[in-house]
Z-matrix of the N, CA and C atoms (Angstrom, degrees):
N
C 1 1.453
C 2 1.530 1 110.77
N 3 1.237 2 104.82 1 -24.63
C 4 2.114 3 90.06 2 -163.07
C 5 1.768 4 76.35 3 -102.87
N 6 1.343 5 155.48 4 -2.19
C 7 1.106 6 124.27 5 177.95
C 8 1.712 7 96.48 6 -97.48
N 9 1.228 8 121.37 7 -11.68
C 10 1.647 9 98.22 8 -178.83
C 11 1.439 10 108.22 9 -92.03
N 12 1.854 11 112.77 10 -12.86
C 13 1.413 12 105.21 11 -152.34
C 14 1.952 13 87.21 12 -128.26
N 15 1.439 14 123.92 13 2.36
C 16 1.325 15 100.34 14 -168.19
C 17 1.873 16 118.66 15 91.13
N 18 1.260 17 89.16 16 117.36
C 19 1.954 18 85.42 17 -178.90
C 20 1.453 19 116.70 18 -52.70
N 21 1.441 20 106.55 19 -16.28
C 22 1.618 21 110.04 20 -153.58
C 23 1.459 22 107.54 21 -81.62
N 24 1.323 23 103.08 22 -34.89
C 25 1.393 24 127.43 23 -155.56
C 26 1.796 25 111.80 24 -102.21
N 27 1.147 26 102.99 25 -0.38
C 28 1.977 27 120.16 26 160.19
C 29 1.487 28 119.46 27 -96.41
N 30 1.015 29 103.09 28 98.30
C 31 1.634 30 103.67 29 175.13
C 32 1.226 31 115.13 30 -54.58
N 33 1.665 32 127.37 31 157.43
C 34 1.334 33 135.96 32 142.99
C 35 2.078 34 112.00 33 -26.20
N 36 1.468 35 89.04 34 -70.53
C 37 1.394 36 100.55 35 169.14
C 38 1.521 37 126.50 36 -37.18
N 39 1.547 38 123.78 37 -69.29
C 40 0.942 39 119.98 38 142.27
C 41 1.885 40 132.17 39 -20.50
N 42 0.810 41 110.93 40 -74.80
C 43 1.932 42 117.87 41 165.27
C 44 1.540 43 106.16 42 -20.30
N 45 1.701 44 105.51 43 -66.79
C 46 1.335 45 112.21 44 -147.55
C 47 1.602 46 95.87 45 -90.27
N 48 1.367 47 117.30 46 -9.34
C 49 2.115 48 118.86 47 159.02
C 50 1.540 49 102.16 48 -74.63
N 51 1.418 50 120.95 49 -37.43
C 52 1.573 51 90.59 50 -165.96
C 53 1.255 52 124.22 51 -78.78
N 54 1.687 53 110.18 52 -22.33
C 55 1.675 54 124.00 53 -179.18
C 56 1.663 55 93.51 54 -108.68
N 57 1.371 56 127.02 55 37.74
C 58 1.415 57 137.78 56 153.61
C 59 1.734 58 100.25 57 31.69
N 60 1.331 59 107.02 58 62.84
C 61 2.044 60 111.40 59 176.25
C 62 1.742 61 87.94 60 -134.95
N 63 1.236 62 91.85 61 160.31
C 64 1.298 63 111.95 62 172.13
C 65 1.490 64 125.80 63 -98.32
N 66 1.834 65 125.03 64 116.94
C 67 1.243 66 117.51 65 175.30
C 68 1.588 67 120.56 66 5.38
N 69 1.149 68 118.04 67 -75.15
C 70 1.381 69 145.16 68 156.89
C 71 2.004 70 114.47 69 3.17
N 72 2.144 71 78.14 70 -65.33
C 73 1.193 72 89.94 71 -162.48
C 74 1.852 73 108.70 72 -86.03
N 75 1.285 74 104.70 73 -25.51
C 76 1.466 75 114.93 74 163.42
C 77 1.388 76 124.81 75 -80.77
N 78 1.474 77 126.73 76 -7.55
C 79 1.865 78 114.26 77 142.17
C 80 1.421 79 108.18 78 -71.91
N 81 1.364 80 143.96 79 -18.46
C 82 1.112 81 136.39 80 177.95
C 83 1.522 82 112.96 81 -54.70
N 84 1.552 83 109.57 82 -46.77
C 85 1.347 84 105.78 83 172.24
C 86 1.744 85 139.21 84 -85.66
N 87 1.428 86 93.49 85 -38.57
C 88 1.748 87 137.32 86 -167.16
C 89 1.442 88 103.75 87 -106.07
N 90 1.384 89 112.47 88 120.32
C 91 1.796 90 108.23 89 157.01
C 92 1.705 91 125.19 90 -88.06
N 93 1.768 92 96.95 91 -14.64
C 94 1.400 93 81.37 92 166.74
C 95 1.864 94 99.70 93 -160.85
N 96 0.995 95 111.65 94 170.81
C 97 1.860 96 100.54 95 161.56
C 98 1.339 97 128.64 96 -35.79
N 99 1.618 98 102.50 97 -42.82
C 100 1.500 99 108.63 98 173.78
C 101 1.770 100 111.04 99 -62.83
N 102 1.410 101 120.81 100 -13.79
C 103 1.698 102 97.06 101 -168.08
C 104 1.824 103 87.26 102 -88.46
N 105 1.396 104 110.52 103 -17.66
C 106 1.624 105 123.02 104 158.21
C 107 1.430 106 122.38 105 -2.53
N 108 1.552 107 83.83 106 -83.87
C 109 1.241 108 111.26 107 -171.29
C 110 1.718 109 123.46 108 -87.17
N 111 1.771 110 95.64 109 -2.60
C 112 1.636 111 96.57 110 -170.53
C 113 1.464 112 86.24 111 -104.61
N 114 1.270 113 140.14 112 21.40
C 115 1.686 114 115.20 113 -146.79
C 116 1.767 115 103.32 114 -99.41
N 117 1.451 116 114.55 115 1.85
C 118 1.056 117 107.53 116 178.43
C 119 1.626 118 123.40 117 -101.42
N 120 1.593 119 103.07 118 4.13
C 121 1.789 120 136.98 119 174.10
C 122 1.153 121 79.11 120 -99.99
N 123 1.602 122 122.69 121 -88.72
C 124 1.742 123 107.97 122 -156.14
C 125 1.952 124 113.38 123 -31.07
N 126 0.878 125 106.09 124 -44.11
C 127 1.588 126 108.69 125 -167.74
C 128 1.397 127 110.48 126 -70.54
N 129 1.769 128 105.51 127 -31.80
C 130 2.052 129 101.68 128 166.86
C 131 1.822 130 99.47 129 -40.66
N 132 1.449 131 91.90 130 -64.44
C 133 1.895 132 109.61 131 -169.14
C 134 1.415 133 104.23 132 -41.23
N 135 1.010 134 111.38 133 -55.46
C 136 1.753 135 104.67 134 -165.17
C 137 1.446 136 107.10 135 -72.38
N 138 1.373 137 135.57 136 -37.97
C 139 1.117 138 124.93 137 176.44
C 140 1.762 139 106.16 138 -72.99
N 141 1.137 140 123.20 139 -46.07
C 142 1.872 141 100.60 140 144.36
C 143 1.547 142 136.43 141 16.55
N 144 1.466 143 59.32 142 -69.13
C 145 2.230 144 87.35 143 -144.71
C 146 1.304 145 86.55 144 -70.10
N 147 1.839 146 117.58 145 -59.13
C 148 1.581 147 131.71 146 -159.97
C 149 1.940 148 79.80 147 -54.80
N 150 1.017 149 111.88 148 -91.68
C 151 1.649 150 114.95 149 -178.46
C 152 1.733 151 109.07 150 -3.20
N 153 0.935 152 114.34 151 -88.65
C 154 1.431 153 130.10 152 175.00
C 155 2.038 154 103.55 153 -40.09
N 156 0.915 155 101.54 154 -46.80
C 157 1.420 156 88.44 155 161.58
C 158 1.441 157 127.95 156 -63.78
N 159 1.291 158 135.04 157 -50.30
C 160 1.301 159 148.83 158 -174.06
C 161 1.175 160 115.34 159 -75.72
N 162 1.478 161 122.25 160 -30.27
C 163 1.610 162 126.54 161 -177.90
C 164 1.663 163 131.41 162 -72.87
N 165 0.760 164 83.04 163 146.07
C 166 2.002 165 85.91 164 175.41
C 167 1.472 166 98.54 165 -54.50
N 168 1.459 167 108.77 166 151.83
C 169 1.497 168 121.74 167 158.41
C 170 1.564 169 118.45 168 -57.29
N 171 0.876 170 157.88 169 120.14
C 172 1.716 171 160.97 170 127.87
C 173 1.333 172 119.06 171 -23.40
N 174 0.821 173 114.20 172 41.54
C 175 1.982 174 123.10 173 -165.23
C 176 1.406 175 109.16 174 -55.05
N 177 1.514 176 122.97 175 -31.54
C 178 1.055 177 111.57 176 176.95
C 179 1.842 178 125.93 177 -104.54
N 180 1.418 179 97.78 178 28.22
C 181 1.532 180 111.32 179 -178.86
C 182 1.858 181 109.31 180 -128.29
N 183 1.340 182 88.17 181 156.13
C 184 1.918 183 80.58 182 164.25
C 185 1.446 184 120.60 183 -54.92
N 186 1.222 185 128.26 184 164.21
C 187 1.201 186 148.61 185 122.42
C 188 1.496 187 112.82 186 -7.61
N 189 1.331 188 120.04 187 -94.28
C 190 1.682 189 129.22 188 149.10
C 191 1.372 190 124.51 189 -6.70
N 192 1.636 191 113.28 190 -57.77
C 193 1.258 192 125.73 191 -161.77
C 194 1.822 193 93.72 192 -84.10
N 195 1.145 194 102.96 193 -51.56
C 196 1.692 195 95.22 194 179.72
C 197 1.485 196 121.07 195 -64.38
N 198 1.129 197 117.54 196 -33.17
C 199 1.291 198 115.36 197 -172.39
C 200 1.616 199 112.60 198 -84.87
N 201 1.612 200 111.51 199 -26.22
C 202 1.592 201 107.64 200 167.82
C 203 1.410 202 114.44 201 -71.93
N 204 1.584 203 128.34 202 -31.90
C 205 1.382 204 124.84 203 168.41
C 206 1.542 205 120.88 204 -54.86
N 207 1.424 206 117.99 205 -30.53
C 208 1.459 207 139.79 206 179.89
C 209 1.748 208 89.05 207 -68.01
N 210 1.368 209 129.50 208 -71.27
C 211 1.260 210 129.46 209 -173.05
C 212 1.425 211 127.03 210 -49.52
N 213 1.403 212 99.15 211 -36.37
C 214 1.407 213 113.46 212 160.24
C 215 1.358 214 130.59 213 -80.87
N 216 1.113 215 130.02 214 -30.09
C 217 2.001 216 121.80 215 139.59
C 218 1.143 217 108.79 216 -50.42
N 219 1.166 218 141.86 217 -76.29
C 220 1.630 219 136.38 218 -165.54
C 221 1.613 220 87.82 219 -30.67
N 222 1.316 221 124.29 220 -87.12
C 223 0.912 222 145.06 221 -151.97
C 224 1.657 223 119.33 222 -27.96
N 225 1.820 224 87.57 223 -51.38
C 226 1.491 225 99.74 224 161.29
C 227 1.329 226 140.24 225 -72.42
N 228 1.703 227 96.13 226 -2.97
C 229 1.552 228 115.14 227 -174.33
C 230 1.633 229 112.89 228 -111.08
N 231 1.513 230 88.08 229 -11.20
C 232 2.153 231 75.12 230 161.61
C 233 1.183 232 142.44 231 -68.52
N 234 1.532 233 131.17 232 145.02
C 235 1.241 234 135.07 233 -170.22
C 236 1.498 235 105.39 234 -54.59
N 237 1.847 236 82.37 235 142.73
C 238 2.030 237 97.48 236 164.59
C 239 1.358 238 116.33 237 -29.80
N 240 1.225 239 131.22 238 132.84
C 241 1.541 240 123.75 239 156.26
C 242 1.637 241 95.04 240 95.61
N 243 1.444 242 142.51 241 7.86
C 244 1.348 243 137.55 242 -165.33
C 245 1.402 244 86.07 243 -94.21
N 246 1.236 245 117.54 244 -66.52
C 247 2.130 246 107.53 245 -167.33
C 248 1.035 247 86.41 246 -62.15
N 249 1.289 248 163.35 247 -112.63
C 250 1.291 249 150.90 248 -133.83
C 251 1.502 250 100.64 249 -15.65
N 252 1.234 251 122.69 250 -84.56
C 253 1.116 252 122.50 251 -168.07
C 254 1.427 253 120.13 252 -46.10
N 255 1.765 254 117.56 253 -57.82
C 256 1.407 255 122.62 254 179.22
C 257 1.755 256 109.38 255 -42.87
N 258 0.953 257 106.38 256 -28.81
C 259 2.110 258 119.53 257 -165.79
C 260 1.401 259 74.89 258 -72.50
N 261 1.155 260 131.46 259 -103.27
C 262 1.437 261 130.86 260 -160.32
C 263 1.381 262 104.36 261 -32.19
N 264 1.677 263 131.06 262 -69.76
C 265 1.389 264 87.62 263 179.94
C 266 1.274 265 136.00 264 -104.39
N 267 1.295 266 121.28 265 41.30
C 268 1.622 267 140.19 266 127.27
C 269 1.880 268 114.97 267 -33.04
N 270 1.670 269 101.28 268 -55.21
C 271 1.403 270 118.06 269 175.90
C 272 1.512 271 105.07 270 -69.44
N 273 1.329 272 130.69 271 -64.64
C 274 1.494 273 123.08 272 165.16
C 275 1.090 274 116.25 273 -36.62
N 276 1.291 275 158.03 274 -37.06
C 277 0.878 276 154.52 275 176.88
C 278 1.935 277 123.42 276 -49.11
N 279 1.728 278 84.89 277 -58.88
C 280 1.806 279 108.29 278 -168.30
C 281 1.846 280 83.73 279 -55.90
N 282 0.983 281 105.93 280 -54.56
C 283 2.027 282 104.15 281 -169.84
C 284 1.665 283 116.10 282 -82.12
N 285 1.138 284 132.75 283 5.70
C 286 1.244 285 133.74 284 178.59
C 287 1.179 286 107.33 285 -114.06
N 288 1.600 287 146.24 286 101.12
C 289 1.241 288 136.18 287 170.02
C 290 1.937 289 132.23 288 -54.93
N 291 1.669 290 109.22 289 -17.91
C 292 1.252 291 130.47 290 -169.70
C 293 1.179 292 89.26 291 -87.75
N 294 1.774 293 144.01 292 -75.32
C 295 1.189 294 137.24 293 171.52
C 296 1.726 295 126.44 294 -32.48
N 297 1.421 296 106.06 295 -48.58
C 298 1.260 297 98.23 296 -173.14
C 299 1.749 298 103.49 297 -77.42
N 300 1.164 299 125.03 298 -9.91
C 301 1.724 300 132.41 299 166.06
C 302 1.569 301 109.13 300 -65.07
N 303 0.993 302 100.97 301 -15.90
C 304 1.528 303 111.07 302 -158.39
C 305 1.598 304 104.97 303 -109.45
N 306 1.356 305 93.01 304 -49.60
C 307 1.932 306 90.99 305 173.78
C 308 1.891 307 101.36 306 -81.18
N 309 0.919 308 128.23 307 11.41
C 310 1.496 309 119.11 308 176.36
C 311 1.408 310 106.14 309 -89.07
N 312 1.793 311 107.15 310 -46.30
C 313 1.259 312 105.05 311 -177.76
C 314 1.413 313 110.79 312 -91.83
N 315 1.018 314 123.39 313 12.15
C 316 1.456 315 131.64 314 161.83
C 317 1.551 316 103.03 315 -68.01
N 318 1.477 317 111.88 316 -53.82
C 319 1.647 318 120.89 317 -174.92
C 320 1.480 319 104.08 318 -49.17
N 321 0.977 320 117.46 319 -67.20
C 322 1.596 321 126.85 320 160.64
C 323 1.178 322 121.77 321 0.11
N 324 1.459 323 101.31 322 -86.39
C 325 1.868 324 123.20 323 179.98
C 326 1.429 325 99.36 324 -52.84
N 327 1.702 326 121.97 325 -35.41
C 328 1.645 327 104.07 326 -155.41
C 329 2.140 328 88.62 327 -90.94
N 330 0.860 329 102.58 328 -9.22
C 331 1.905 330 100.90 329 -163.87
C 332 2.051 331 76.66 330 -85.82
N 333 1.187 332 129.43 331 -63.54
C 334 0.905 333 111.67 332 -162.81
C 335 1.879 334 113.89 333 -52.97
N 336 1.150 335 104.80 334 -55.62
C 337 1.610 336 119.49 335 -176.30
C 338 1.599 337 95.40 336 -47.32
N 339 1.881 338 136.06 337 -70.37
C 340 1.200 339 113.86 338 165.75
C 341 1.382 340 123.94 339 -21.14
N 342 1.093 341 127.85 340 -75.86
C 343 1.728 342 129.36 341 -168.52
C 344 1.640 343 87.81 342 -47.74
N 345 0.828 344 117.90 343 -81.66
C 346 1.713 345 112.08 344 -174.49
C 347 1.016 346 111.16 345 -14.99
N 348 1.413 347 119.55 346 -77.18
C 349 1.655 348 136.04 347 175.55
C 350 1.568 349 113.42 348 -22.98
N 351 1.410 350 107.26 349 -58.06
C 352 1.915 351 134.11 350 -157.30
C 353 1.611 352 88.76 351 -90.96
N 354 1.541 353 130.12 352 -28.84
C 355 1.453 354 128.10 353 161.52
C 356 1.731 355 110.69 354 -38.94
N 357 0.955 356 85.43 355 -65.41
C 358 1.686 357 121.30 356 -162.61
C 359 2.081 358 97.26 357 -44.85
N 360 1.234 359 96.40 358 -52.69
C 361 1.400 360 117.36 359 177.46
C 362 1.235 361 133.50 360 -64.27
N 363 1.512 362 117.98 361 -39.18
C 364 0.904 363 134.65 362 -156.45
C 365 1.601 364 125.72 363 -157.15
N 366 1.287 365 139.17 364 121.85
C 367 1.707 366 139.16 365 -155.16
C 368 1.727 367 108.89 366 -49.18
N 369 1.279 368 126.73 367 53.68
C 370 1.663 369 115.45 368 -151.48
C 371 1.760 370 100.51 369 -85.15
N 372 0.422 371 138.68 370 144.16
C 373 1.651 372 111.12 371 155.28
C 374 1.639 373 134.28 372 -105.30
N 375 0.853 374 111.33 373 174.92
C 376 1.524 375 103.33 374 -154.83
C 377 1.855 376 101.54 375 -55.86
N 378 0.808 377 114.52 376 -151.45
C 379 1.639 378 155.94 377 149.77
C 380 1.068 379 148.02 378 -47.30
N 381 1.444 380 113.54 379 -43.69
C 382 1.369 381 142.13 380 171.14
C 383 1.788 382 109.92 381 -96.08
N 384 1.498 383 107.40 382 -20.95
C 385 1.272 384 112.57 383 174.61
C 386 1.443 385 129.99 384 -74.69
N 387 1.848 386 83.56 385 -66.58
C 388 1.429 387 93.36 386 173.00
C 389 1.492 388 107.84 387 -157.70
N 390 1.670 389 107.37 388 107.41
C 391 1.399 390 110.30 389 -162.37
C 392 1.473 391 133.86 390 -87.42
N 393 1.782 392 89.18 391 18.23
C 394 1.743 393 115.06 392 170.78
C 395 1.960 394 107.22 393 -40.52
N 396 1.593 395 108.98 394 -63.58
C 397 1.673 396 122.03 395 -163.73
C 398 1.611 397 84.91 396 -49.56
N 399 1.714 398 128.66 397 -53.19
C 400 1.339 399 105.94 398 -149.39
C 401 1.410 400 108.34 399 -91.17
N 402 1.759 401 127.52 400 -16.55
C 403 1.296 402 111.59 401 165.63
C 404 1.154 403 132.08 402 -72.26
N 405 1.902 404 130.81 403 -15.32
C 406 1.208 405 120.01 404 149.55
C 407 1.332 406 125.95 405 -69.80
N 408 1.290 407 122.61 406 -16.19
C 409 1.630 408 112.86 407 168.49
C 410 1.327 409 107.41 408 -73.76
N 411 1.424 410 148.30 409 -22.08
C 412 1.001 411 162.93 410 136.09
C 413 1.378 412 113.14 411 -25.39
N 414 1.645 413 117.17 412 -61.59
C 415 1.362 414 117.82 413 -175.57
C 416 1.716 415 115.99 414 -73.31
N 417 1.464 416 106.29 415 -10.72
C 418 1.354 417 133.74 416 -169.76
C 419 1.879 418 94.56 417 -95.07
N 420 0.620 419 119.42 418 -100.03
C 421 1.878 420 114.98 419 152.65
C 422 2.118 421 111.33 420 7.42
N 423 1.504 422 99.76 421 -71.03
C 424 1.181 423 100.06 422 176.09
C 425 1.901 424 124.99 423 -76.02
N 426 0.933 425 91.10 424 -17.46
C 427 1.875 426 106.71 425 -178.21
C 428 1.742 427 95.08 426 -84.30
N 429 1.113 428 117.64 427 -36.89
C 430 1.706 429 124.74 428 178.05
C 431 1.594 430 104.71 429 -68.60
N 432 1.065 431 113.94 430 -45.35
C 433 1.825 432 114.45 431 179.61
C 434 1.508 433 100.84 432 -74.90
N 435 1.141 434 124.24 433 -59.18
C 436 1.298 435 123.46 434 160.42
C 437 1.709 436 124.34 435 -2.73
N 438 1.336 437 101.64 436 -80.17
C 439 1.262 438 120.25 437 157.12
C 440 1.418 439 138.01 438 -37.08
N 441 1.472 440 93.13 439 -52.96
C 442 1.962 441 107.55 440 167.13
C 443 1.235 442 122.80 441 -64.64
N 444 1.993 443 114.88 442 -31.28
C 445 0.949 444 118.77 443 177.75
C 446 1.840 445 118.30 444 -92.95
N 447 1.356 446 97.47 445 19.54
C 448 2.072 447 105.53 446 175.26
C 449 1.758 448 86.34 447 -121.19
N 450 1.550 449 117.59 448 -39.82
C 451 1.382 450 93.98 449 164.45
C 452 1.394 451 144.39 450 -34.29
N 453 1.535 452 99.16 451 -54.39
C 454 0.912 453 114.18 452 -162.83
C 455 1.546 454 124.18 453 -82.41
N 456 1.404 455 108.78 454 -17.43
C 457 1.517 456 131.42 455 163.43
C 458 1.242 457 106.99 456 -53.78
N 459 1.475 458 118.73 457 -57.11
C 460 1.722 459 94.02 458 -169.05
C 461 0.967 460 90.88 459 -133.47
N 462 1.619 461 136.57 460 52.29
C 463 1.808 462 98.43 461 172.15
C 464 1.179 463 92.66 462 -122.31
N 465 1.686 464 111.03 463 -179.34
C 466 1.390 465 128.56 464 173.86
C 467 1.395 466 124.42 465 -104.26
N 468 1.526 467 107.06 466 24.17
C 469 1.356 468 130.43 467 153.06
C 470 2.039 469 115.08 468 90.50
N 471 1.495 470 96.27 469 26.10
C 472 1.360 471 106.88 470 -163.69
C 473 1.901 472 104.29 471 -86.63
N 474 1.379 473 151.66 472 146.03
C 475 1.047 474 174.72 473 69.39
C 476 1.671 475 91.97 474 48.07
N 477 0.974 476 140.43 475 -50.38
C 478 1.377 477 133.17 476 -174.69
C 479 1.650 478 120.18 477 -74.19
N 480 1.707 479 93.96 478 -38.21
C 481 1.491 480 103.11 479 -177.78
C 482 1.465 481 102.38 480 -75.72
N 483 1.822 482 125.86 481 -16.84
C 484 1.040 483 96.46 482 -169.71
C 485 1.400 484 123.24 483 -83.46
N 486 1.825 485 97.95 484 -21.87
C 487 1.506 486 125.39 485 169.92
C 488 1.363 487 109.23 486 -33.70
N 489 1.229 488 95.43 487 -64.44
C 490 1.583 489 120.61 488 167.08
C 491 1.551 490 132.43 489 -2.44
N 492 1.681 491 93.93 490 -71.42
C 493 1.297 492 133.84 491 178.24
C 494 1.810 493 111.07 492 -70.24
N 495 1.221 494 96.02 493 -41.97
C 496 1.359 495 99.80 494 -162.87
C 497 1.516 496 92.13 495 -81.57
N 498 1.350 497 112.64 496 -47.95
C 499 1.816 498 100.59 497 -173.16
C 500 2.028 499 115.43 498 -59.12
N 501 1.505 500 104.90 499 -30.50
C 502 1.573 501 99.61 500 -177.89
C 503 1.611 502 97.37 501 -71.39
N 504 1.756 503 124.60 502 -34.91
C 505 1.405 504 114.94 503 -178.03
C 506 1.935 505 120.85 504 -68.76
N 507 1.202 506 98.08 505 -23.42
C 508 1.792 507 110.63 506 170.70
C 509 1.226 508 99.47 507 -90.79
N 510 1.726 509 157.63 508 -19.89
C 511 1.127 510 148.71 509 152.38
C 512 1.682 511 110.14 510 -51.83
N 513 1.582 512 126.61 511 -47.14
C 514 1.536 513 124.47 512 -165.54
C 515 1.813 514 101.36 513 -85.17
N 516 1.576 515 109.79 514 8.00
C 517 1.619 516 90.21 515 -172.94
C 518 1.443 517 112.27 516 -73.86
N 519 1.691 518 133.33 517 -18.35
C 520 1.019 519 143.33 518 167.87
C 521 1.683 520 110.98 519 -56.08
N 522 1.017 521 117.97 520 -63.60
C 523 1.376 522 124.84 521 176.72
C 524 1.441 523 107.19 522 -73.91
N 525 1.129 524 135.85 523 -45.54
C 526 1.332 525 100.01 524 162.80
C 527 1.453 526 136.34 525 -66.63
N 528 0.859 527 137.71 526 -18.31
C 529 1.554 528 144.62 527 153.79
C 530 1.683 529 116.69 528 -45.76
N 531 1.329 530 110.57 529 -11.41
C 532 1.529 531 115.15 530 -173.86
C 533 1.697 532 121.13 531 -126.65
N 534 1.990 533 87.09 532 -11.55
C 535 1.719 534 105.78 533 169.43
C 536 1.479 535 118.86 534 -10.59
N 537 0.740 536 149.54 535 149.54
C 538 1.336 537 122.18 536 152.81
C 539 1.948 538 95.75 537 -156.78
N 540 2.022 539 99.97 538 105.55
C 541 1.199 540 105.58 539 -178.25
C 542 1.528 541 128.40 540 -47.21
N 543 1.085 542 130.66 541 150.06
C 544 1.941 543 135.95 542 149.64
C 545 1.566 544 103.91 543 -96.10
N 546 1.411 545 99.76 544 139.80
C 547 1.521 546 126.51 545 155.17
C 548 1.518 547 99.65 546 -52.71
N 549 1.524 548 108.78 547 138.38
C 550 1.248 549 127.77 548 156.12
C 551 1.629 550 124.45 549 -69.63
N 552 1.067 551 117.68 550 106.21
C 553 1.483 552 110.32 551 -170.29
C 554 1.641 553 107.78 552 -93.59
């Protein structure tokens, strides 16, 4: 509905007639339209997090390196019909200003809850210590949008291309960290 008609222009009401639940029964799951339209990103994250919870430590890899291999199984392990969906609202997103407010601070909550998670696991220290753990989840965060946003340019919404995308965007995080611009002459 919000890709033929616009997020703006689908009611709550509407939502909760087409999958026949009651207001009621859709705050039970959803806090707003926007977790709606993000729910096929939220669910990359949570199978993440669950992942990153359940897994062995990587002791002999980065931080970075383990946690993009983790992103990349999920990735390969989502249900039929999931990139389809995430692509569209990847695309909802770029044109809806309330969603993309919403998936930013979504990034947020899920970068913080990781470190928690990878706390839990592993000797990290906070933040105030040493804010190495949270700027690669960060660069991991931004290398992931990265990706969604070359996805989303040309593909036809397939699980491989996104692999795809995401492995050349976790390949440039080295070189980008060492960029180093020229003046335009």
């Amino acid at each position: 509905m919000f890709t033929e008609r616009g997020f703006d222009a689908v009611t709550l009401d509407e939502l909760c007639a087409a999958v026949e639940i009651s207001k009621r029964t859709f705050f039970r799951y959803f806090t707003s339209k926007e977790d709606v339209a993000m729910a096929p990103s939220q669910d990359m994250w949570a199978a993440l997090i669950e992942r990153l919870r359940a897994g062995e430590p990587g002791l002999d890899r980065t931080l970075l390196d383990s946690v993009q291999d983790d992103l990349l199984a999920v990735v390969a392990d989502m249900p039929e019909g999931w990139a389809r969906r995430t692509l569209a609202a990847h695309r909802l997103t770029a044109t809806t200003p309330s969603i993309n407010g919403h998936n930013l601070h979504f990034c947020d909550r899920t970068t913080r809850t990781v470190r928690d998670v990878l706390g839990k696991r592993f000797a990290i220290p906070d933040d105030t210590t040493d804010p190495r753990p949270r700027i690669a989840l960060d660069v991991l965060i931004s290398a992931t949008r990265c990706a969604h946003d070359a996805w989303a340019a040309g593909s036809t919404g397939t699980r491989d291309e996104l692999l795809a995308h995401l492995r050349t965007a976790f390949a440039a995080i080295p070189g980008a960290l060492t960029c180093t611009p020229h003046v335009r002459g």
